[in-house]
C-alpha positions, 0 to 999 in steps of 0.5 A: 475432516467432515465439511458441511456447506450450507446455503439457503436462498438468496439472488442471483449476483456475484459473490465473493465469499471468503479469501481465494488464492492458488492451491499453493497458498494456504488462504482464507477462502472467501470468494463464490459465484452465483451461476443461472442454470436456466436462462435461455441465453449465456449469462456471464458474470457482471462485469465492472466499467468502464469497460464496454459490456459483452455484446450479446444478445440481452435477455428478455425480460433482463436478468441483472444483480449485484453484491451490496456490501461485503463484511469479513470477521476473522478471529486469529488465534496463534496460526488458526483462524476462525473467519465469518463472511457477510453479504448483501445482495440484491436482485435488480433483475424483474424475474426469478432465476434457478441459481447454483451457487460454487465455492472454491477450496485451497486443497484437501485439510485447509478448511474445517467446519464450514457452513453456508446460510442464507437469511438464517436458512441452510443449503447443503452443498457437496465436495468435488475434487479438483478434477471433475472442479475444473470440467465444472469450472471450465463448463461454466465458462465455455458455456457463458463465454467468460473467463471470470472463473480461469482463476479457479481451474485446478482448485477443487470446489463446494456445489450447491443444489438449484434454486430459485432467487426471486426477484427484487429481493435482498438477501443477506448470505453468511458463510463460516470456517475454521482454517490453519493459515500459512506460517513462515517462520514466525511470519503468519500470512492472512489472506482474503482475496477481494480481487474477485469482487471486481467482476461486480457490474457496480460499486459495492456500497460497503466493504469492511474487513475486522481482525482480531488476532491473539497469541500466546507470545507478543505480535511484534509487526502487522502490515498489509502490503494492499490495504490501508489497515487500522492496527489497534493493540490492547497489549502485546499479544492482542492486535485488532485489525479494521479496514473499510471501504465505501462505494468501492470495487476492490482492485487486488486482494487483502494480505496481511502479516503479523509476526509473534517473537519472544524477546526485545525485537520482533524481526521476520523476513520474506524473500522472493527470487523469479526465474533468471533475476537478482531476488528481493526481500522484505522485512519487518521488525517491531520494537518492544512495545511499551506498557503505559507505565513504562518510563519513556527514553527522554527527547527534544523537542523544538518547534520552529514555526513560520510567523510571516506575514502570509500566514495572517488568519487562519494559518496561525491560528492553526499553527499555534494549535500544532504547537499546543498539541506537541506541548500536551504530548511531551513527557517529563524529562523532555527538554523543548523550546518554541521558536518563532521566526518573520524577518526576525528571529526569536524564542520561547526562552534562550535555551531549552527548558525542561518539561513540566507543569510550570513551564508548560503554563508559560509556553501555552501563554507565549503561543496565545500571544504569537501573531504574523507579519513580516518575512521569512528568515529560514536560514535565521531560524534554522540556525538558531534552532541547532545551536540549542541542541549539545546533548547526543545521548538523546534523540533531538527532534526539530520540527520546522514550519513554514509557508514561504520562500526565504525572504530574509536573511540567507535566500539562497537555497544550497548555502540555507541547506548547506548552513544547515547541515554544517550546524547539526554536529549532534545528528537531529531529526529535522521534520519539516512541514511546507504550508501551502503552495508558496514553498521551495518544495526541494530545499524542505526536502534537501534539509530532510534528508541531509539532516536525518528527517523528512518533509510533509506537504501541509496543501491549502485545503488542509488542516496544519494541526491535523498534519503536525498532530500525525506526525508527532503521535508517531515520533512522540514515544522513541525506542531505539534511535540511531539505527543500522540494519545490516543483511548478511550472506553465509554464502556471499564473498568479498570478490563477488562484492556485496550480496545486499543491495540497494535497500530502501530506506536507505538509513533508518534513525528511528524506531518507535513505539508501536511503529514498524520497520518494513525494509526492501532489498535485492540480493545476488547469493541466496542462501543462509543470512543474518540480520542485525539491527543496532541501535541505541536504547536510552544511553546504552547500546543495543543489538539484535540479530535473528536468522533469515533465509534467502530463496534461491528460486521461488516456485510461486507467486506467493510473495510476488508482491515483494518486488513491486514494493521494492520497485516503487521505493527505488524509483523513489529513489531515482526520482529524489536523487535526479531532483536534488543532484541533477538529471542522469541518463542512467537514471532515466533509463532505470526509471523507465524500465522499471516503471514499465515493467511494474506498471508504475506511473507518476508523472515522469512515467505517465506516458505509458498509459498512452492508448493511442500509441500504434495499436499492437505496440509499445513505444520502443526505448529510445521514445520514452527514455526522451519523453521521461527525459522532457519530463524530469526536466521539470524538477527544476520547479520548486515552487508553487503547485507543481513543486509541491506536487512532485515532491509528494508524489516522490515521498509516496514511492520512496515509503512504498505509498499504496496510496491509490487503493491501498494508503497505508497509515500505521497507527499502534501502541503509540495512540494511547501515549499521544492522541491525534487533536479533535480535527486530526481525528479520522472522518473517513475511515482507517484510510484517515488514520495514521502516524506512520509514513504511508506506504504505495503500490503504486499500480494499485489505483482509484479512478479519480472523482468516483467509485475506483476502477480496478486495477487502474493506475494513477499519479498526481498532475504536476500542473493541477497537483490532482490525481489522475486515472489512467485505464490503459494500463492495469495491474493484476496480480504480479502482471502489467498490461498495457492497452493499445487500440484494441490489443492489450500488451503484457509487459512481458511481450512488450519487446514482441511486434505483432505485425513484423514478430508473425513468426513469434506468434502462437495464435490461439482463439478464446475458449478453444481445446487449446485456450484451456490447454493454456489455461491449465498450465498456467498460474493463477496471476497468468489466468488473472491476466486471461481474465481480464480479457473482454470479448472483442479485445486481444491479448499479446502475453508471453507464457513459459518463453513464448509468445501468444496472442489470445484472439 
């Protein structure tokens, strides 16, 4: 196939042009990089703070640029995707420089029809093979002395001819090409690797993603694992992907999936099994989704709201514009009912009406005329609530509203969730909504999960409407209820016990319209598996079963991301089961070996990002398994910020949050069946939108109070309920690093001492004959890691069984 890559003039910054991944993964590539060719002094590419800049000489006069904004439109049809890149960029320097532009390629035949312009102006560019690219790419960094371009080494590249960007000046830079992407069975990965954006000295001011996929059979699932992503669907064979950033450095890259499947259930799943360990997978499954005229299964609905005393103002006024959301969303054939609770107890009507126009009006007349004063008999209202619900052929939801402790009735908080549990015989979905800071955070979430639900934190500065608004657009159209999801191995036997393991979410309940199941496991005995997934539809009983595989042995990092996933929900899980049975040494011990290992911090863990431990060193085992120990102690508190605060930050890892650079909020099919109310309406980009539980990676950070720093962690302070940066500790790629004085430490050196493991230690100096021996050996995520590496810093890492330290 005839490549043509064009470029025209444009400043000198650092580019990122289109979707970069190793040679072994078929991705969009979207990355480039401007090189100044003439300039007396080494110009290395500009780097991103906090980090100190690279002591050198400065150039006289000054030679700085930047990318302004970064726009990627991809159109996917079936497995061929036509991709469009749009940069800004703006030459802040006072002179002209003699620039190169290069560009990488994947391999031979994965890209067609490229073109390259710059303001409507054409380069020409030619094709290298990957072997005289690296003696390129290895070029460029010895000479510059950084190691921004390791990533590339073994990748072919597109050259440009020199020329000159004057200074001052903006240019806006586009680049086109068609691609066949990756398909695993009937999962298609999309990759735009932004992570190289984060080499920027600032800032990108924009940063937007569009996709919009088309196919001849239904998209069931689209889900990023590393991005916040809006999904709208027109109908079942279009999707339209958006994500948009501001003021922002990119931390990881842009993955997104989508699966296409003929039939009821959309149903794929990856799996990834590293060298000498247990494999993971990951799996999503989609509903059919629903037309507008397709009749709705009916439900129930009964909202329990808080009319004590404290939620005086503005809170009721708020509240009673929850309820009124829910009652514009029911459909007929639901049944409902309002209850209203302060020390007494009482509701709408005696027992549940149906939904229509007339009852409708009296339900908006009972709400105008609700007020607050009073206690708070939880127990009372909870109780009432479930005696309501006799039919089980329906899904029955009860969402529960409240801003206080139990004041009234039963106040003890076992015997309320005990009374609870007791009284729901027809499995209903308790949701429950804490209001504020004055709630008993672990009775709200032990009435979740022993009653089928969930718990949202409502925090003072935030709207209730918006928060039931969101919830309820998600819950408002169900599928198929009751669902179990099992994973079986041909090759598994009853001796060896089960193959499957520890899969999060743990129970399912629900599937709704234009909502995904993503489900993460670890598995044993690789080899041939099914899937099945049962369920109720309406009243009759349904199953699904599709095939899967189970990797024996990855022989890339292609879906390395899938261990992270699972690893957040499990210390989810650690934390909630610590927080709601008591605290376990086995438990502790697993939290801190997987936090440390993944890079995972929350506020248990947060003393990983310690950098003035004994620099060279991570504290042994025993010191964080007591400083973790110190720490969960402080479950205990149920109350006030600190309540609220660890309870939310649990939800985040158990749903597998992204919320740092990556919270992920899921919004399909169901926007059009129930619309969020006007001030539930996003105002800060998809980020703000969703029904969905969000989904974290929770390594993937933003610094707090600012432009996000890449790579960096964080997790919410259980005292000022904030969240909190913490730059010793980076996530790259599938890597962890920690920071330690000068010294970072991967943690897969973590066990190595460099100052009594001497004998251990290969010595090995930046950019030498032997560096690039290294560097050629290397994966892509293990040259990210050398990458990260600043002139005047070490890196203790272990490659291929040994132990190097890169001076």
């Amino acid at each position: 196939m005839k490549r043509v890559l064009q470029v025209a003039s444009w400043l000198c910054s650092f580019a990122v042009i289109v979707a970069y991944a190793a040679s072994v993964q078929p991705a969009a590539f979207a990355q480039g990089v401007l090189v100044i060719i003439d300039h007396p002094q080494p110009v290395p590419l500009p780097r991103p703070w906090p980090h100190p800049p690279i002591s050198r000489p400065a150039p006289t006069p000054p030679v700085s640029y930047k990318v302004k904004s970064l726009a990627y439109n991809a159109k996917i049809t079936d497995q061929i995707a036509q991709v469009q890149v749009e940069q800004t960029f703006v030459n802040t320097g006072s002179q002209q420089a003699q620039v190169q532009f290069v560009f990488p390629i994947p391999y031979e035949g994965a890209i067609d029809r490229m073109t390259f312009m710059v303001d409507g102006k054409e380069f020409e560019a030619k094709l290298l093979e990957a072997k005289k690219a690296r003696e390129i790419y290895e070029g460029y960094v010895r000479r510059n002395q950084d190691p921004a371009l390791l990533e590339w080494v073994g990748t072919g590249m597109f050259q440009t001819s020199v020329f000159p960007v004057p200074a001052g000046a903006e240019r806006k830079v586009s680049l086109k090409f068609s691609q066949l992407l990756r398909k695993d069975h009937q999962l298609t990965d999309f990759l735009i690797p932004l992570a190289t954006a984060k080499y920027t000295s600032q800032a990108i001011e924009k940063v937007s993603v569009n996709v919009a996929i088309e196919s001849n059979v239904e998209i069931k699932s689209v889900f990023s694992p590393t991005y916040p992503i809006e999904v709208k669907r027109p109908d079942s064979t279009h999707a339209v992907v958006k994500y948009e950033a501001t003021n922002t450095i990119p931390a990881t890259d842009f993955r997104l999936f989508f699966n296409t499947i003929d039939g009821k259930l959309g149903a794929s799943l990856i799996s990834y099994r590293p060298e000498g360990d247990e494999g993971f997978f990951l799996m999503l499954a989609s509903p059919e989704i629903k037309t507008e005229n397709t009749e709705r299964p009916a439900k129930t609905v009964i909202v329990v709201a808080d009319r004590s005393g404290s939620m005086s103002g503005k809170k009721i006024e708020q509240a009673k514009e929850a309820i009124k959301f829910v009652l514009n969303n029911l459909n007929k054939g639901d049944t409902f009912n309002i209850i209203a609770y302060d020390s007494a107890v009482e509701s709408f009507k005696p027992e549940l009406q149906k939904f229509d126009d007339e009852t409708k009006k009296q339900a908006f007349g009972y709400v105008e005329g609700l007020y607050a004063g009073g206690s708070t008999n939880i127990d009372g209202a909870m109780t009432t609530a479930l005696g309501m619900i006799k039919d089980d052929k329906r899904p029955n939801y009860i969402l529960f509203l409240t801003d206080g402790l139990p004041t009234a009735g039963e106040t003890n908080e076992g015997k309320i969730a005990a009374n609870a549990k007791a009284n729901n015989n027809i499995r209903a979905r308790i949701i429950n909504f804490g209001v504020g800071y004055d709630v008993n955070s672990r009775l709200l979430d032990r009435l979740g999960r022993e009653n089928f639900g969930q718990s949202e934190y409502v925090r003072p500065d935030e709207n209730i409407e918006t928060s039931v608004g969101r919830l309820y657009a998600k819950m408002s159209s169900p599928i198929m209820n009751n669902v179990v999801v099992k994973v079986e191995v041909d090759a598994a036997t009853t001796e060896s016990g089960p193959s499957v393991n520890r899969v999060y979410p743990k129970e399912v309940y629900d599937l709704f319209a234009g909502e995904q199941l993503v489900m993460v496991g670890r598995y044993k005995k690789p080899g041939n598996a099914k899937v099945s997934i049962t369920g109720k539809v309406g009243s009759d009983e349904k199953k699904y079963d599709f095939p899967a595989t189970l990797v024996e042995k990855s022989g890339d990092q292609t879906y390395a991301f899938v261990e992270k996933l699972w690893a957040l929900r499990r210390v989810g899980e650690i934390i909630d089961e610590i927080d709601l049975k008591g605290k376990n040494d086995e438990l502790v011990k697993e939290l801190v070996g997987l936090a440390t290992k993944h890079g995972i911090l929350t506020p248990y863990t947060s003393f990983l990002a310690d950098d003035l431990a004994r620099p060279g060193q991570l504290a042994d085992t025993r010191t964080h398994f007591e400083q973790a120990g110190r720490a969960v102690d402080r479950l205990r508190e149920a109350e006030g910020k600190a309540g609220v605060s660890q309870r939310a930050e649990k939800k985040q890892l158990q749903t597998a949050d992204l919320a740092a650079n990556s919270v992920r909020e899921y919004r399909g099919a169901q926007a059009e069946s129930a619309p969020l109310p006007p001030s539930a309406q996003p105002a800060g980009g998809p980020a703000a939108v969703g029904a969905a539980p969000r989904s974290s990676a929770g390594g993937y950070g933003l610094a707090g109070g600012g432009a996000p720093t890449p790579g960096v962690n964080k997790y919410r302070d259980i005292d000022s309920d904030r969240e909190i940066a913490a730059d010793a500790v980076q996530n790259i790629g599938s890597q962890t690093v920690y920071r330690r004085g000068k010294l970072w430490i991967a943690a897969n050196a973590q066990t190595i001492d460099p100052e009594k493991d001497q004998a251990k230690i290969k010595k090995v100096k930046r950019f030498s004959d032997d560096y690039f021996t290294l560097v050629k050996a290397n994966t892509a995520d293990e040259n990210a890691v050398l990458a990260n590496q600043r002139e005047g810093e070490e890196l203790l890492i272990t490659l291929r069984g040994q132990a190097y330290q890169i001076e």
